[in-house]
TORKEDREN-457330 format. One record per residue: residue number from 0; residue in one letter; chain; x, y, z of N, C-alpha, C in turn. Coordinates in nm, 4 decimals, m for minus. Example, Ala and Ser with C-alpha at 12.3 -4.5 7.8 and 13.67 -1.06 7.14 Angstrom:
// TORKEDREN-457330
[0,a,A,[1.3190,m0.5690,0.7800],[1.2300,m0.4500,0.7800],[1.3200,m0.3300,0.7800]]
[1,s,A,[1.2850,m0.2250,0.7080],[1.3670,m0.1060,0.7140],[1.2900,0.0030,0.7870]]
//
This chain:
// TORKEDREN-457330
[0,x,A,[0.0819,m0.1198,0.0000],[0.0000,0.0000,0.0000],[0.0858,0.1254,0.0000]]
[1,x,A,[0.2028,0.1232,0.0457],[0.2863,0.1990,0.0823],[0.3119,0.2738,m0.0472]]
[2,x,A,[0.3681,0.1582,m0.1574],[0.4077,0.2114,m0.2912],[0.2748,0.2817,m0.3821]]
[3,x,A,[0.1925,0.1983,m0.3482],[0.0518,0.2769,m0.3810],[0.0576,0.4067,m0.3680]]
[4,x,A,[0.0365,0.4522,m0.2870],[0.0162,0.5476,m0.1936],[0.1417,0.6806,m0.2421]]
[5,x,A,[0.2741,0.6247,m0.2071],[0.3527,0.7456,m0.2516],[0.3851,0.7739,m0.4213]]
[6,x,A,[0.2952,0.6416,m0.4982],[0.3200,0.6523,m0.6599],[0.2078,0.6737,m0.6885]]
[7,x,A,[0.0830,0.6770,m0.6303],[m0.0442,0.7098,m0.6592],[m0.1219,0.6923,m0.7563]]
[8,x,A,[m0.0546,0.5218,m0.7558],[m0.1236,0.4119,m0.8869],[m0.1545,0.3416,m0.8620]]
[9,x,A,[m0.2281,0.2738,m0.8983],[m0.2937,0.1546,m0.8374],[m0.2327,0.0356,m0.8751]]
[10,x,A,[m0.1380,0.0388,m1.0155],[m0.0460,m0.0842,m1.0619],[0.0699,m0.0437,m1.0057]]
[11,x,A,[0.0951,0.0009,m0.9388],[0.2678,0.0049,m0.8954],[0.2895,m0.1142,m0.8333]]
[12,x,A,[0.1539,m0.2062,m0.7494],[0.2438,m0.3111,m0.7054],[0.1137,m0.4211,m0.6934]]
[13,x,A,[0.1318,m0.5192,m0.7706],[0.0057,m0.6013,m0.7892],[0.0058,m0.6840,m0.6484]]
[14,x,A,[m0.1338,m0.7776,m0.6016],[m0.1480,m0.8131,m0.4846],[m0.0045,m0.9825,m0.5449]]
[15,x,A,[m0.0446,m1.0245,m0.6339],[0.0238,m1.1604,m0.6805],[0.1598,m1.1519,m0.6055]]
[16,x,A,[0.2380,m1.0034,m0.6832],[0.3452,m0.9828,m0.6327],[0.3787,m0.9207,m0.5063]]
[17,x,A,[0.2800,m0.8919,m0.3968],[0.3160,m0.8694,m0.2754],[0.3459,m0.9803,m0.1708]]
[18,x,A,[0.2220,m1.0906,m0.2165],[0.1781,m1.2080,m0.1543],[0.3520,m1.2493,m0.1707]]
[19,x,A,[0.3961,m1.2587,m0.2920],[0.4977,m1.3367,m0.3163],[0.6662,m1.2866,m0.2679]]
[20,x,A,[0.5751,m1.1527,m0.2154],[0.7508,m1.0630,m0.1644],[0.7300,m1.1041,m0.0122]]
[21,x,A,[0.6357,m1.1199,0.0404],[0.6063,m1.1705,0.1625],[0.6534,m1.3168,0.2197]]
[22,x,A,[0.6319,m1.4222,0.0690],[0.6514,m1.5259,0.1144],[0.7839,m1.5855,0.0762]]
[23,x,A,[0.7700,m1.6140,m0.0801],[0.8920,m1.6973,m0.1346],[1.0178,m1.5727,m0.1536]]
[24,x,A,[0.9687,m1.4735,m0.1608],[1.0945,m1.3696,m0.1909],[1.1428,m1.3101,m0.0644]]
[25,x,A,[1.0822,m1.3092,0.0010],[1.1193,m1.2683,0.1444],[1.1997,m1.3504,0.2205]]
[26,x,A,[1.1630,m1.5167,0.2318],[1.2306,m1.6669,0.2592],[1.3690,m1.5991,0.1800]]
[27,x,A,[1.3919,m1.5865,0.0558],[1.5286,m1.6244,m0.0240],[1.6186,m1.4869,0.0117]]
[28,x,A,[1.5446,m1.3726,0.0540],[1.6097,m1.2436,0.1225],[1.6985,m1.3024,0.2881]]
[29,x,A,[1.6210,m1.3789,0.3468],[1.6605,m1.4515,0.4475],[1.7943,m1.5588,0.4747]]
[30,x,A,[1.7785,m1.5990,0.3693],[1.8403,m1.7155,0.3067],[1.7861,m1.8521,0.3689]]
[31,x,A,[1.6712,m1.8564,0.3508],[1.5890,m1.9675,0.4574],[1.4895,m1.9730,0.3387]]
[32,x,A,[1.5414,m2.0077,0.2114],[1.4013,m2.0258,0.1251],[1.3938,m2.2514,0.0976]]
[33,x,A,[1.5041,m2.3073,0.1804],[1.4421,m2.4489,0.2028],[1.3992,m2.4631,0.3303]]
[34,x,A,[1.3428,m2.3627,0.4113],[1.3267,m2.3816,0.5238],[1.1763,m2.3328,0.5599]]
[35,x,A,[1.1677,m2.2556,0.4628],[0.9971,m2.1688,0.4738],[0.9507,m2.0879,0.3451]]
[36,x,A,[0.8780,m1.9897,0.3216],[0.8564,m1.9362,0.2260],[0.7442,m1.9951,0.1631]]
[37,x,A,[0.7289,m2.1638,0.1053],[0.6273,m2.1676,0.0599],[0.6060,m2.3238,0.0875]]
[38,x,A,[0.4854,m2.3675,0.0666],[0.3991,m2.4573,0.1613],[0.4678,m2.6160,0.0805]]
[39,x,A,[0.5476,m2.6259,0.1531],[0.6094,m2.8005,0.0901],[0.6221,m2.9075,0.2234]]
[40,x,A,[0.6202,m3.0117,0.1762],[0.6737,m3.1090,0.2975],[0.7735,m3.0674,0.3511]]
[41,x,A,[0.8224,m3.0673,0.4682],[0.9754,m3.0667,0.5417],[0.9785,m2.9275,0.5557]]
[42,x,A,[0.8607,m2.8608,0.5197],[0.9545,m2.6977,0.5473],[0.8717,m2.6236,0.6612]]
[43,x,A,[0.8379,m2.5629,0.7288],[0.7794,m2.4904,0.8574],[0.6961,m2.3864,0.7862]]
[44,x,A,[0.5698,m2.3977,0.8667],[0.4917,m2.2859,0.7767],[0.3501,m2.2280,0.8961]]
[45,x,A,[0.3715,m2.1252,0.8850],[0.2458,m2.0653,0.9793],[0.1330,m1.9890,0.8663]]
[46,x,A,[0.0555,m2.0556,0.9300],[m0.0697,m2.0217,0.7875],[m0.1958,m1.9160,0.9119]]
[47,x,A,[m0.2696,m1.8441,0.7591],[m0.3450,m1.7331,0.8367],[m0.4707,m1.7626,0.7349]]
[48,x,A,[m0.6268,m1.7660,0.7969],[m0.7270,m1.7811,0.7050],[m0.8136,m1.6480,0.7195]]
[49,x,A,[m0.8453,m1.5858,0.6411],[m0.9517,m1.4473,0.6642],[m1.0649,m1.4672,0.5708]]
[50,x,A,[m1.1467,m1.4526,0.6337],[m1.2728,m1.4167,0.5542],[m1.2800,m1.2974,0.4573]]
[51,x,A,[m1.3600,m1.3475,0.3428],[m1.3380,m1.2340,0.2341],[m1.5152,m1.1987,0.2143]]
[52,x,A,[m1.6128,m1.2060,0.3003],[m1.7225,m1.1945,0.3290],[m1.7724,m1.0979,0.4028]]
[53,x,A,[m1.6978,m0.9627,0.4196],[m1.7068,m0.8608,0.5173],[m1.7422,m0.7580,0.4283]]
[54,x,A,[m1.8007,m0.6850,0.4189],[m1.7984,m0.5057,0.3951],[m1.6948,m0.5034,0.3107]]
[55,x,A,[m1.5796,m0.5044,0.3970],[m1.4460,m0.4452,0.3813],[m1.3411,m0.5096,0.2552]]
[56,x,A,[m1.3892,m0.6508,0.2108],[m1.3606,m0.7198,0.1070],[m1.4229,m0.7028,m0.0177]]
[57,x,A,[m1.5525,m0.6207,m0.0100],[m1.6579,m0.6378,m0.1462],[m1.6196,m0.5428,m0.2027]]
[58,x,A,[m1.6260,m0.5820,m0.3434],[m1.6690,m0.6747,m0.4141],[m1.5221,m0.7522,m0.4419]]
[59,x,A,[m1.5256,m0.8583,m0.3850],[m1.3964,m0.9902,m0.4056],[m1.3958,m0.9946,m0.6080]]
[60,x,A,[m1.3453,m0.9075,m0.6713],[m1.3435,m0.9877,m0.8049],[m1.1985,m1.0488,m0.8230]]
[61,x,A,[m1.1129,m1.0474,m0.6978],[m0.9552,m1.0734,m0.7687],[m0.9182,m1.1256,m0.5590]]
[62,x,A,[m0.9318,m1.2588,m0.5053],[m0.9280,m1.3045,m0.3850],[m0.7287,m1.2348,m0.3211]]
[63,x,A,[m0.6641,m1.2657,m0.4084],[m0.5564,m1.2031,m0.3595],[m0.5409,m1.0467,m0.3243]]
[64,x,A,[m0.5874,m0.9967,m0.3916],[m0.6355,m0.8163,m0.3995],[m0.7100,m0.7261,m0.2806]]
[65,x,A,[m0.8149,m0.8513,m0.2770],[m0.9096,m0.8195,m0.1386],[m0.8200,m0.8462,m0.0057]]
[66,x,A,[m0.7461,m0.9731,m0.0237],[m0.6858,m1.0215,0.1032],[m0.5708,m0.8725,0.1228]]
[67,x,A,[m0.4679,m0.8430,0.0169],[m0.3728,m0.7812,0.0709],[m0.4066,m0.6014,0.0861]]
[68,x,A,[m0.5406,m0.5480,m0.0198],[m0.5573,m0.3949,m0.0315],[m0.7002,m0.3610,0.0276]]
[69,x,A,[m0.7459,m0.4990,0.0741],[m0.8819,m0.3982,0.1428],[m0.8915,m0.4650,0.3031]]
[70,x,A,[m0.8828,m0.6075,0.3157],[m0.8845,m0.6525,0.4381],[m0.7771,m0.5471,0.5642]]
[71,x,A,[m0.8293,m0.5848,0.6880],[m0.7327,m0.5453,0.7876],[m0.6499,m0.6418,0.8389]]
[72,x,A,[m0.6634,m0.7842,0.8091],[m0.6159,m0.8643,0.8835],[m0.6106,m0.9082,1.0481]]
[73,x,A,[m0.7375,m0.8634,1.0847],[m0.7659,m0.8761,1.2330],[m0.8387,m0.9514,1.2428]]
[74,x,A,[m0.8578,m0.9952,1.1409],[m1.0057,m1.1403,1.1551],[m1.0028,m1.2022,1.1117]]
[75,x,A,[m0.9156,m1.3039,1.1755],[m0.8488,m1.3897,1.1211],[m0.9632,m1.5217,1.1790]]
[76,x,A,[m0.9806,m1.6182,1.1230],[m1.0664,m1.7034,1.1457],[m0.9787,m1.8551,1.1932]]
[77,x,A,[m0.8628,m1.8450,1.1375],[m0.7547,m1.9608,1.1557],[m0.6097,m1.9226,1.1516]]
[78,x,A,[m0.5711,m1.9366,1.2382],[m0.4268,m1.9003,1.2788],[m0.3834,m2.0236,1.3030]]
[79,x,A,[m0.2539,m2.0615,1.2471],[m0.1361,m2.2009,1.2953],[m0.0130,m2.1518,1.2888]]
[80,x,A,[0.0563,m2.1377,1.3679],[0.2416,m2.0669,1.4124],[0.2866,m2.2448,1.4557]]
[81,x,A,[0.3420,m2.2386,1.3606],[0.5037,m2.3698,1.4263],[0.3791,m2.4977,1.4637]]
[82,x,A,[0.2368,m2.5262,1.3330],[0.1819,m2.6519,1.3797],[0.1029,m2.6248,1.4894]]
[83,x,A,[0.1138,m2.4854,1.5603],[0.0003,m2.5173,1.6844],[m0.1345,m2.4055,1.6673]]
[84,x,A,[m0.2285,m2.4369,1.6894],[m0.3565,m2.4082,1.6427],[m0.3652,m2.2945,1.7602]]
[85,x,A,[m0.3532,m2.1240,1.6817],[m0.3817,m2.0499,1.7837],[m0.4985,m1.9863,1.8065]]
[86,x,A,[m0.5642,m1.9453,1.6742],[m0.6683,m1.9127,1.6559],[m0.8101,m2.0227,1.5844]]
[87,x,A,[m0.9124,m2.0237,1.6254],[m1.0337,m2.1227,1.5740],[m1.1172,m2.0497,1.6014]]
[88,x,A,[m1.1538,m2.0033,1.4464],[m1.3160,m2.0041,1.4478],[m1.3199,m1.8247,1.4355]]
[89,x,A,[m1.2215,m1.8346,1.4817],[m1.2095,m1.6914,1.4915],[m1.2089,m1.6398,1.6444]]
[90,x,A,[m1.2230,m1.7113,1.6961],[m1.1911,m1.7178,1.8640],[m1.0410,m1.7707,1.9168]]
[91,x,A,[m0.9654,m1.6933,1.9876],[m0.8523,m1.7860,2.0675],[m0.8706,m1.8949,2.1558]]
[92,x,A,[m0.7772,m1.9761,2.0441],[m0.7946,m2.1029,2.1139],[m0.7243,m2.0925,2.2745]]
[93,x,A,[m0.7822,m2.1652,2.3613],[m0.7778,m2.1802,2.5198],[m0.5955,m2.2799,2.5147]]
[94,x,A,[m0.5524,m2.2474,2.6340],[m0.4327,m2.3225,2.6681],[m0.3109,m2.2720,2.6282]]
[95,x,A,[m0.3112,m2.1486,2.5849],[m0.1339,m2.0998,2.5984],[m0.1438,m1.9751,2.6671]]
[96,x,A,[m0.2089,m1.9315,2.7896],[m0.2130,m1.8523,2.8407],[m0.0664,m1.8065,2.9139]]
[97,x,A,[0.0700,m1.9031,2.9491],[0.1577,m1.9126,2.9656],[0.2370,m1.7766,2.8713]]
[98,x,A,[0.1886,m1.8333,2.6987],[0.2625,m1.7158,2.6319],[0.2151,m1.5993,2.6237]]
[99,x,A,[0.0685,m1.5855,2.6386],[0.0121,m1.4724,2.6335],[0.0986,m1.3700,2.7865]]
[100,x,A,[0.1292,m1.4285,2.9020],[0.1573,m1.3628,3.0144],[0.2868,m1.3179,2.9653]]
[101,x,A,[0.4108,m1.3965,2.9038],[0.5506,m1.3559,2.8125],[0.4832,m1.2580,2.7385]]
[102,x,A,[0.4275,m1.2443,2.6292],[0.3983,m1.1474,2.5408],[0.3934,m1.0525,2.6330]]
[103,x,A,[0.2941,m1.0498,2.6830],[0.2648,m0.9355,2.8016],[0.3822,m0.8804,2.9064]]
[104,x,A,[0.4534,m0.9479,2.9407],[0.5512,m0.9110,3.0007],[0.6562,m0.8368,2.9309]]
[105,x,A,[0.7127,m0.9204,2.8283],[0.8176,m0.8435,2.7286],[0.7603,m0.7188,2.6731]]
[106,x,A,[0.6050,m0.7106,2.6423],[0.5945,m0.5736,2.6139],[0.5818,m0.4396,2.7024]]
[107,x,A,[0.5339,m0.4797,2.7889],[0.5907,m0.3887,2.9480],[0.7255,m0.3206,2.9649]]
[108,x,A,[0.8712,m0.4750,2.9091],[0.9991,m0.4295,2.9206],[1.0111,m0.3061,2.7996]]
[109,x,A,[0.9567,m0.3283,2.7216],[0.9441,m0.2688,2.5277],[0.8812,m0.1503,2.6412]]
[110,x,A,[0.8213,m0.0811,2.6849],[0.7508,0.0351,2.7214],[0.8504,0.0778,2.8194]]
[111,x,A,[0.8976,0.0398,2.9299],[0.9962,0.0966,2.9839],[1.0915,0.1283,2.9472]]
[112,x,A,[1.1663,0.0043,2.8454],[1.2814,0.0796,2.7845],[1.3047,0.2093,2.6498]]
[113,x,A,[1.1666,0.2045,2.5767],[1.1181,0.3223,2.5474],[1.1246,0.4744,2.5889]]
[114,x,A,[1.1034,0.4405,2.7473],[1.0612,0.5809,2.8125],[1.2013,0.5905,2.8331]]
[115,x,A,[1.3079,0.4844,2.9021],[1.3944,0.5374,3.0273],[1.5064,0.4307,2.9373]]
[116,x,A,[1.6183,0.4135,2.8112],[1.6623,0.3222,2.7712],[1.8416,0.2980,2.8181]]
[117,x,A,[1.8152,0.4109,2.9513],[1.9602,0.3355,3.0451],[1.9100,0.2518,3.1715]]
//
Protein backbone atom coordinates (compact mmCIF):
# COMPACT_ATOMS: atom_id res chain seq x y z
CA UNK A 1 0.00 0.00 0.00
CA UNK A 2 2.86 1.99 0.82
CA UNK A 3 4.08 2.11 -2.91
CA UNK A 4 0.52 2.77 -3.81
CA UNK A 5 0.16 5.48 -1.94
CA UNK A 6 3.53 7.46 -2.52
CA UNK A 7 3.20 6.52 -6.60
CA UNK A 8 -0.44 7.10 -6.59
CA UNK A 9 -1.24 4.12 -8.87
CA UNK A 10 -2.94 1.55 -8.37
CA UNK A 11 -0.46 -0.84 -10.62
CA UNK A 12 2.68 0.05 -8.95
CA UNK A 13 2.44 -3.11 -7.05
CA UNK A 14 0.06 -6.01 -7.89
CA UNK A 15 -1.48 -8.13 -4.85
CA UNK A 16 0.24 -11.60 -6.81
CA UNK A 17 3.45 -9.83 -6.33
CA UNK A 18 3.16 -8.69 -2.75
CA UNK A 19 1.78 -12.08 -1.54
CA UNK A 20 4.98 -13.37 -3.16
CA UNK A 21 7.51 -10.63 -1.64
CA UNK A 22 6.06 -11.71 1.62
CA UNK A 23 6.51 -15.26 1.14
CA UNK A 24 8.92 -16.97 -1.35
CA UNK A 25 10.95 -13.70 -1.91
CA UNK A 26 11.19 -12.68 1.44
CA UNK A 27 12.31 -16.67 2.59
CA UNK A 28 15.29 -16.24 -0.24
CA UNK A 29 16.10 -12.44 1.22
CA UNK A 30 16.60 -14.51 4.47
CA UNK A 31 18.40 -17.16 3.07
CA UNK A 32 15.89 -19.67 4.57
CA UNK A 33 14.01 -20.26 1.25
CA UNK A 34 14.42 -24.49 2.03
CA UNK A 35 13.27 -23.82 5.24
CA UNK A 36 9.97 -21.69 4.74
CA UNK A 37 8.56 -19.36 2.26
CA UNK A 38 6.27 -21.68 0.60
CA UNK A 39 3.99 -24.57 1.61
CA UNK A 40 6.09 -28.01 0.90
CA UNK A 41 6.74 -31.09 2.98
CA UNK A 42 9.75 -30.67 5.42
CA UNK A 43 9.54 -26.98 5.47
CA UNK A 44 7.79 -24.90 8.57
CA UNK A 45 4.92 -22.86 7.77
CA UNK A 46 2.46 -20.65 9.79
CA UNK A 47 -0.70 -20.22 7.88
CA UNK A 48 -3.45 -17.33 8.37
CA UNK A 49 -7.27 -17.81 7.05
CA UNK A 50 -9.52 -14.47 6.64
CA UNK A 51 -12.73 -14.17 5.54
CA UNK A 52 -13.38 -12.34 2.34
CA UNK A 53 -17.23 -11.95 3.29
CA UNK A 54 -17.07 -8.61 5.17
CA UNK A 55 -17.98 -5.06 3.95
CA UNK A 56 -14.46 -4.45 3.81
CA UNK A 57 -13.61 -7.20 1.07
CA UNK A 58 -16.58 -6.38 -1.46
CA UNK A 59 -16.69 -6.75 -4.14
CA UNK A 60 -13.96 -9.90 -4.06
CA UNK A 61 -13.44 -9.88 -8.05
CA UNK A 62 -9.55 -10.73 -7.69
CA UNK A 63 -9.28 -13.04 -3.85
CA UNK A 64 -5.56 -12.03 -3.60
CA UNK A 65 -6.36 -8.16 -3.99
CA UNK A 66 -9.10 -8.19 -1.39
CA UNK A 67 -6.86 -10.21 1.03
CA UNK A 68 -3.73 -7.81 0.71
CA UNK A 69 -5.57 -3.95 -0.31
CA UNK A 70 -8.82 -3.98 1.43
CA UNK A 71 -8.85 -6.52 4.38
CA UNK A 72 -7.33 -5.45 7.88
CA UNK A 73 -6.16 -8.64 8.84
CA UNK A 74 -7.66 -8.76 12.33
CA UNK A 75 -10.06 -11.40 11.55
CA UNK A 76 -8.49 -13.90 11.21
CA UNK A 77 -10.66 -17.03 11.46
CA UNK A 78 -7.55 -19.61 11.56
CA UNK A 79 -4.27 -19.00 12.79
CA UNK A 80 -1.36 -22.01 12.95
CA UNK A 81 2.42 -20.67 14.12
CA UNK A 82 5.04 -23.70 14.26
CA UNK A 83 1.82 -26.52 13.80
CA UNK A 84 0.00 -25.17 16.84
CA UNK A 85 -3.56 -24.08 16.43
CA UNK A 86 -3.82 -20.50 17.84
CA UNK A 87 -6.68 -19.13 16.56
CA UNK A 88 -10.34 -21.23 15.74
CA UNK A 89 -13.16 -20.04 14.48
CA UNK A 90 -12.09 -16.91 14.91
CA UNK A 91 -11.91 -17.18 18.64
CA UNK A 92 -8.52 -17.86 20.67
CA UNK A 93 -7.95 -21.03 21.14
CA UNK A 94 -7.78 -21.80 25.20
CA UNK A 95 -4.33 -23.22 26.68
CA UNK A 96 -1.34 -21.00 25.98
CA UNK A 97 -2.13 -18.52 28.41
CA UNK A 98 1.58 -19.13 29.66
CA UNK A 99 2.62 -17.16 26.32
CA UNK A 100 0.12 -14.72 26.34
CA UNK A 101 1.57 -13.63 30.14
CA UNK A 102 5.51 -13.56 28.13
CA UNK A 103 3.98 -11.47 25.41
CA UNK A 104 2.65 -9.35 28.02
CA UNK A 105 5.51 -9.11 30.01
CA UNK A 106 8.18 -8.43 27.29
CA UNK A 107 5.94 -5.74 26.14
CA UNK A 108 5.91 -3.89 29.48
CA UNK A 109 9.99 -4.29 29.21
CA UNK A 110 9.44 -2.69 25.28
CA UNK A 111 7.51 0.35 27.21
CA UNK A 112 9.96 0.97 29.84
CA UNK A 113 12.81 0.80 27.84
CA UNK A 114 11.18 3.22 25.47
CA UNK A 115 10.61 5.81 28.12
CA UNK A 116 13.94 5.37 30.27
CA UNK A 117 16.62 3.22 27.71
CA UNK A 118 19.60 3.35 30.45
Amino acid sequence: LLARGTERRWDTLSATLGLELATIRGAAALGLEGEIGTLEPGKSADLAAFPLDGLDAQPVQDPESALLFATSGRGARLTVVAGRELVRNGQLVRGFDDDLATVRAVSADLQRFATDPS
